[in-house]
N, C-alpha and C positions, 0 to 999 in steps of 0.2 A: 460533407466536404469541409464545413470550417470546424468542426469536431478534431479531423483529419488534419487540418494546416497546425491549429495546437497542438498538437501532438509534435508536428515536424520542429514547430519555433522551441517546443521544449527542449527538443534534442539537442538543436543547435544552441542553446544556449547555455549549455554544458561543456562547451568546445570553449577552450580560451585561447586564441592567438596572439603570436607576439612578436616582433620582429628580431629578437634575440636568437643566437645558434642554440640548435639540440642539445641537449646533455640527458646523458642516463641519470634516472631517478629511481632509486630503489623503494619501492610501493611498501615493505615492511620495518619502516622506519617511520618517525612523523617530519624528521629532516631528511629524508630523502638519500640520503648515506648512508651506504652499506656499514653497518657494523658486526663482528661475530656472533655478536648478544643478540641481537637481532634476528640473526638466522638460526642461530641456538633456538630461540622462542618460536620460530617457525617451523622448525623441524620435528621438535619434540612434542609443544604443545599445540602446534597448525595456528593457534589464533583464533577464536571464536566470528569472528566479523570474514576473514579469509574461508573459514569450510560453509560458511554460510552464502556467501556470493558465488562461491563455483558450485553449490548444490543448487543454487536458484535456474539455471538454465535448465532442470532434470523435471520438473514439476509438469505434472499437464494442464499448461495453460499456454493462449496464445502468445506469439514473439512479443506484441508492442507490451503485454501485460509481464513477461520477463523483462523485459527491458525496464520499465517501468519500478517494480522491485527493487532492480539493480539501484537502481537513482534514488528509491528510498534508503536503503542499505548503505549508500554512501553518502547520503542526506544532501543532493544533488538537483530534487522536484522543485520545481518554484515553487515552494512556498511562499510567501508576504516576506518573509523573515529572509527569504534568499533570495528572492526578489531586489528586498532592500539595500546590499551588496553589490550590486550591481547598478540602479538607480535610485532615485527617490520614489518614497513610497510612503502618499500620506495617510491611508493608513494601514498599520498590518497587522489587526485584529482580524480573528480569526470568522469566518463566514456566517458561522452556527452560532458561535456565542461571543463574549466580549473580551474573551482573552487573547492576548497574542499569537498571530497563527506559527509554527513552527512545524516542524515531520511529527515530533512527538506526540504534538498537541492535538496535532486535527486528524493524525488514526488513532491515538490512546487515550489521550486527557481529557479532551471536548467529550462535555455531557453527550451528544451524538453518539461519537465513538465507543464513550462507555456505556451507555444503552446500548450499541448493538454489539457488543462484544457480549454482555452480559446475555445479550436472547437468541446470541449464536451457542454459546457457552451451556444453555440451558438444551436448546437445537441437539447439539451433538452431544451431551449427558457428563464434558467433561469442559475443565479452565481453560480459555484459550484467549489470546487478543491482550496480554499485558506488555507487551512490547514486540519488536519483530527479533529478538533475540527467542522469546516464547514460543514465536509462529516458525524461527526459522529450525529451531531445532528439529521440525517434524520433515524438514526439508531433506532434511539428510540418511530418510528412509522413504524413498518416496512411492516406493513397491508396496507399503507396507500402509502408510500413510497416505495415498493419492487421494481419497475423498476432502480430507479434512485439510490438504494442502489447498487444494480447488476453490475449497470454502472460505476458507482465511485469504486467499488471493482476491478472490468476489469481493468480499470485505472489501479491501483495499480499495481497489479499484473504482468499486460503487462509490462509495466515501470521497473518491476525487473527482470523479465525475462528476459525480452530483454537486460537490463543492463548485467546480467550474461553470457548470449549469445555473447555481446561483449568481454569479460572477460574471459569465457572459451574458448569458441567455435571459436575465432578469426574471428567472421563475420565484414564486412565492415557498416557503419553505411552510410545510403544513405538520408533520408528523412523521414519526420512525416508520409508517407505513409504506411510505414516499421509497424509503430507502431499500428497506425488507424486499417489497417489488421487486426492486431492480436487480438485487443481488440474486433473487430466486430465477429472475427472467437470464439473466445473465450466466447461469448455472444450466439453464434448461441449452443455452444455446452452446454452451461448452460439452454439453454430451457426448458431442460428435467425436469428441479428441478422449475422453473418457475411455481406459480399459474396458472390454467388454466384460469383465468378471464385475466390474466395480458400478457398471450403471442401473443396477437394480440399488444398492447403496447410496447412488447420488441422486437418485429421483427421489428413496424415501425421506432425507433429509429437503431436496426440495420443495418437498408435498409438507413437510412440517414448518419450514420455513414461511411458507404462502398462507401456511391455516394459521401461525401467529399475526402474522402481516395484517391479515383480515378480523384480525379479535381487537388490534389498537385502534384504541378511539382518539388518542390528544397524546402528545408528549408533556407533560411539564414544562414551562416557561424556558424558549427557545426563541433566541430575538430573530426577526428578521433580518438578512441580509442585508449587507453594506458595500460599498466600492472603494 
């Protein structure tokens, strides 16, 4: 249940109200004004960030974890750093390690992220996890690519969770092991929404994922969590 109320306070704090009237805002502009140019660039070359948000609903995975996405995508998640926008915030280094937390930093930068991008990377036999422009472009074949979308989604997911779990729940942060679990237990339970052509596909990757999980002994110097 209180897993579930963060989830709810996240949404809502995406929402900004104002006692000001409506006005149309044109979302392919950065000032909000329609210009020709503008929609020249949308027509002809879609926008890299636009074919990637409307292909994010297509993936198989659950709503809260599209939605989720979506908020990475438009770098929306509290992060510390977006957090700090909105209140004070003494401090917003990042959970894992001692750098600032940011969207970028704590799914790609943070030593975390890039360990388990590298042993996902290794997992599935090919590059994955250097930005969500990388992750999203597989988004926009998702017929073709539904394993590996599922996997990069886990990723994320796992990654914030866990992050929050250090941050609420005050659990000790021990090893990539921690992680690797969660993302494989987290896979096993997406099955269900899984193509039936594709879940011999996403067991075997999950069966490799659990036998790395089980082979790490220590991460290299990983600080302990902060508040």
């Amino acid at each position: 249940m209180y897993q579930a109320w963060l989830e709810i306070v996240e949404l809502v704090a995406t929402i900004q109200l104002s006692d000001e009237e409506d006005e149309f805002i044109w979302n392919f502009n950065f000032s909000g004004i329609y210009s020709s140019q503008s929609l020249y660039k949308v027509t002809n070359f879609r926008g890299i960030k636009s074919v990637h948000v409307s292909a994010v609903w297509n993936i198989k995975v659950p709503p809260r974890v599209h939605f989720f996405l979506w908020l990475v995508i438009n770098n929306r998640a509290l992060t510390r750093d977006n957090l700090a926008k909105r209140r004070k915030v003494e401090d917003e280094n990042c959970l894992f390690c001692l750098e600032r937390e940011t969207i970028r930093h704590i799914f790609f930068d943070c030593v975390v992220a890039k360990s388990c991008w590298n042993i996902v990377s290794d997992v599935l036999g090919f590059q994955v996890g250097g930005s969500m422009l990388d992750i999203g472009k597989f988004w926009l074949s998702d017929k073709r690519h539904c394993v590996t979308n599922m996997i990069t989604s886990a990723v994320i997911w796992s990654i914030w969770k866990l992050r929050n779990d250090l941050c609420f729940q005050r659990i000790g942060w021990r090893s990539m092991e921690m992680l690797l679990f969660r993302i494989s237990g987290l896979l096993q339970n997406w099955m269900v929404i899984c193509p039936v052509d594709k879940k011999a596909s996403l067991k075997y990757f999950i069966d490799k994922i659990k036998l790395t999980a089980s082979r790490i002994l220590w991460l290299p110097y990983v600080n302990q969590p902060t508040t």
